[in-house]
C-alpha positions in Angstrom: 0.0 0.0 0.0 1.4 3.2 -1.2 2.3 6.1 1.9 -0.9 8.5 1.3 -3.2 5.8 1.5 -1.7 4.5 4.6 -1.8 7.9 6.0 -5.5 8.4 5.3 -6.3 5.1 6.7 -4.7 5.8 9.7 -6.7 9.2 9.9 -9.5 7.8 9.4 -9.1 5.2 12.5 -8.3 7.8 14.9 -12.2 7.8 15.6 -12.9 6.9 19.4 -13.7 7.8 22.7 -11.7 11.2 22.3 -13.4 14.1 20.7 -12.2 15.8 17.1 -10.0 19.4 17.6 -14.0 20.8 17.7 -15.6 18.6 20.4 -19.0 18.7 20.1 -21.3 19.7 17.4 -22.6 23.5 17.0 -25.9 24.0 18.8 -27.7 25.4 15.3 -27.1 21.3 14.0 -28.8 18.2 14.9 -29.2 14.6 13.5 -31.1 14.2 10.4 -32.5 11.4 12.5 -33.9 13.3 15.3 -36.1 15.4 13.0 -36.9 13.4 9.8 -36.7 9.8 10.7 -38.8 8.3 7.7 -35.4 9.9 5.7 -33.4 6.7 4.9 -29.7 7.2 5.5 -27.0 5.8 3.5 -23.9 7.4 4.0 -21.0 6.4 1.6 -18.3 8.4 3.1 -18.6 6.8 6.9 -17.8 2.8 4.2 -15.9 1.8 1.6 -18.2 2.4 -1.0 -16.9 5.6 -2.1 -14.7 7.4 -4.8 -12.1 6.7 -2.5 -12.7 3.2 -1.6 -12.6 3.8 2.2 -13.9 5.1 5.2 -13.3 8.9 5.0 -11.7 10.9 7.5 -14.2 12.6 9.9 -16.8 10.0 9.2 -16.8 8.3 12.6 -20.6 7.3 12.0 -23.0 7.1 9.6 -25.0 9.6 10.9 -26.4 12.8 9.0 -26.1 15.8 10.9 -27.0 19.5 9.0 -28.0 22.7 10.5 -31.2 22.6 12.1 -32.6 25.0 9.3 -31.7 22.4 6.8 -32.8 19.3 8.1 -36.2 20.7 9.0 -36.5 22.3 5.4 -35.4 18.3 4.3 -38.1 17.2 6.4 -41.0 19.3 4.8 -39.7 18.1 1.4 -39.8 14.2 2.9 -43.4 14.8 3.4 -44.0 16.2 -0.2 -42.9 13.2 -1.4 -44.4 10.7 0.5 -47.8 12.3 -0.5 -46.3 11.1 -3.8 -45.7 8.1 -2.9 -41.5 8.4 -2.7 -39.3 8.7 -0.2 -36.0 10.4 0.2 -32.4 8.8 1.0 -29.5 10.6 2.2 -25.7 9.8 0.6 -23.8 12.8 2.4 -24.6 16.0 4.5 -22.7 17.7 7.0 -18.6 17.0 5.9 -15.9 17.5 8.3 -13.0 20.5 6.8 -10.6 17.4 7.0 -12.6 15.0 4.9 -12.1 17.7 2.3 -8.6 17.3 3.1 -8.3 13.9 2.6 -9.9 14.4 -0.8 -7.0 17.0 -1.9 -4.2 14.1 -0.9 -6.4 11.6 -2.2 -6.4 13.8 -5.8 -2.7 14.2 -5.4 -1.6 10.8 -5.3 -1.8 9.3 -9.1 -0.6 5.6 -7.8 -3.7 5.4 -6.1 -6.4 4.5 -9.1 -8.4 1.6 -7.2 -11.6 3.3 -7.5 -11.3 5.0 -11.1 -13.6 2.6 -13.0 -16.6 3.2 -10.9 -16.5 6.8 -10.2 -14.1 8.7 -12.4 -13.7 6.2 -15.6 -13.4 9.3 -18.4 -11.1 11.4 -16.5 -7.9 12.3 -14.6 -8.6 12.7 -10.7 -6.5 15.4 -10.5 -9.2 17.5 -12.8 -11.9 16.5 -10.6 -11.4 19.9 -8.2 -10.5 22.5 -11.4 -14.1 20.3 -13.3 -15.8 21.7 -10.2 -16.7 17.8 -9.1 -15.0 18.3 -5.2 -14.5 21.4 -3.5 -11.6 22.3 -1.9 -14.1 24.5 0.5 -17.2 23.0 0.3 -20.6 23.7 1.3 -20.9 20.2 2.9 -18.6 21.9 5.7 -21.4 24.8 7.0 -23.8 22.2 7.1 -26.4 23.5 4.5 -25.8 21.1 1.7 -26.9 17.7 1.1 -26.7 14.7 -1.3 -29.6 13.0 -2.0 -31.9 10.7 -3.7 -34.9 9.5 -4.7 -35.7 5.4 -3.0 -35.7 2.9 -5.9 -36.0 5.9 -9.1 -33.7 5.5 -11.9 -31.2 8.8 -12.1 -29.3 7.9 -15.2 -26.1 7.6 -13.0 -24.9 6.5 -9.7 -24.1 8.8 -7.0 -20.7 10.4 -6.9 -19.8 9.3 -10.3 -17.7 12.4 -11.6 -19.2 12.9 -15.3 -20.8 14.3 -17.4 -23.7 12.1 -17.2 -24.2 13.0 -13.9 -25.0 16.9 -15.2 -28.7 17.5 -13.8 -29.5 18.2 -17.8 -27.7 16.0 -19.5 -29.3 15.3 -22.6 -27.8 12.0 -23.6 -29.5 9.9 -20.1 -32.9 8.1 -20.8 -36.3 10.1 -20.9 -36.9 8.7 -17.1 -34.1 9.7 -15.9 -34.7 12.9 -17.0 -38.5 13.0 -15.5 -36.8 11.6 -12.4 -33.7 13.9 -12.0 -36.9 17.1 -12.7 -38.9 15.3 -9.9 -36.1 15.4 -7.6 -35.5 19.0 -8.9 -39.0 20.5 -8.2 -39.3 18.6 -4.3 -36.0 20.3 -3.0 -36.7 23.6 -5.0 -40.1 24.1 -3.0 -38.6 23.9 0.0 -36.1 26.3 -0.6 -33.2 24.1 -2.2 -30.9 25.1 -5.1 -29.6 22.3 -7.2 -25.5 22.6 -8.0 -25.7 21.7 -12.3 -22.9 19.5 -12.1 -24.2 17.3 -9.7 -28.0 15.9 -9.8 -27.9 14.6 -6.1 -25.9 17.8 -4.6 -28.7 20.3 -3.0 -28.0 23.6 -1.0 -30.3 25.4 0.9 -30.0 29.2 0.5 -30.5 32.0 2.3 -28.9 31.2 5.8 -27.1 33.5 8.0 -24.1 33.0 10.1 -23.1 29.9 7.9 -19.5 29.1 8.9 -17.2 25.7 8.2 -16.8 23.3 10.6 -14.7 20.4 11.5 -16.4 18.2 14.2 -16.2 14.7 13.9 -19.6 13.1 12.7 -20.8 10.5 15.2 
């Protein structure tokens, strides 16, 4: 195993009894659980199944955790869509500043291509923060922002794969897809959500004060 990996591995295992340099969560956040339970969680950054293929720095649990603003504006669209008859999961939410680290030496290291087929097949990962597909300061980190699906709906690509496909109009996916990605569009938008182009799952919610990066360990 090449040195960067090791040393992201052995980041990421520093999770424990001890508290991150920023103890405890902010009082404006809460779990995503605590206010929308019906919200199914899958969170790819706390496993393996990820652009990195590993746990991600940060991630001590798979827990969402957004400012309360956020999660109760998720919550209202939750109950838009069950009156639909869908149902929302969670892939990513609130991300520690040093996950985002993790991504930069992640980016940096070209020996380390275990994951390339599945989420960056078309090109080099060292474009992926100039293409706009990671941020080196995201909105992840104040908490606002979220990555989400649709349960069971066809999306014409797979979360985090860094593409052009994955463009929320992307005219070469299927005519469901498209429906679907527009459904998922017009939910979040009611509720306040504005949808980053690049990215069909990425959502942020606008108009917060006081929004300010963080870098508490998610548990």
């Amino acid at each position: 195993m090449n040195a960067p990996a090791v040393t992201l591995l052995t980041l990421g295992s520093r999770c424990g009894a001890k508290a991150g340099p920023e103890g405890e969560p902010p009082p404006d956040f809460v779990r995503l659980a605590d206010v929308a339970p019906r919200i199914r969680q899958d969170m790819r950054y706390a496993g393996p199944e990820n652009f990195m293929g590993r746990p991600v720095p940060g991630y001590c649990a798979a827990q969402c955790w957004l400012r309360r603003e956020v999660a109760e504006a998720l919550a209202a669209v939750q109950k838009d869509a069950e009156r639909a008859g869908r149902s929302l999961v969670v892939y990513d939410c609130y991300r520690p500043q040093r996950a985002t680290a993790a991504f930069i030496a992640w980016a940096a290291d070209p020996s380390d291509q275990a994951m390339k087929a599945a989420y960056y097949p078309h090109l080099d990962k060292a474009a992926l923060f100039e293409l706009g597909y990671i941020a080196r300061a995201s909105a992840h980190s104040t908490g606002i922002a979220v990555d989400l699906a649709l349960i069971g709906m066809d999306f014409g690509t797979p979360f985090d794969l860094f593409d052009e496909a994955s463009g929320t109009r992307d005219p070469a996916i299927s005519d469901d897809a498209k429906r679907n990605r527009a459904e998922l569009g017009a939910l979040m938008q009611r509720r306040g959500f504005v949808n980053f182009e690049k990215e069909w799952w990425h959502f942020t919610l606008e108009g917060l004060s006081g929004v300010a990066p963080h870098d508490f360990e998610v548990r």
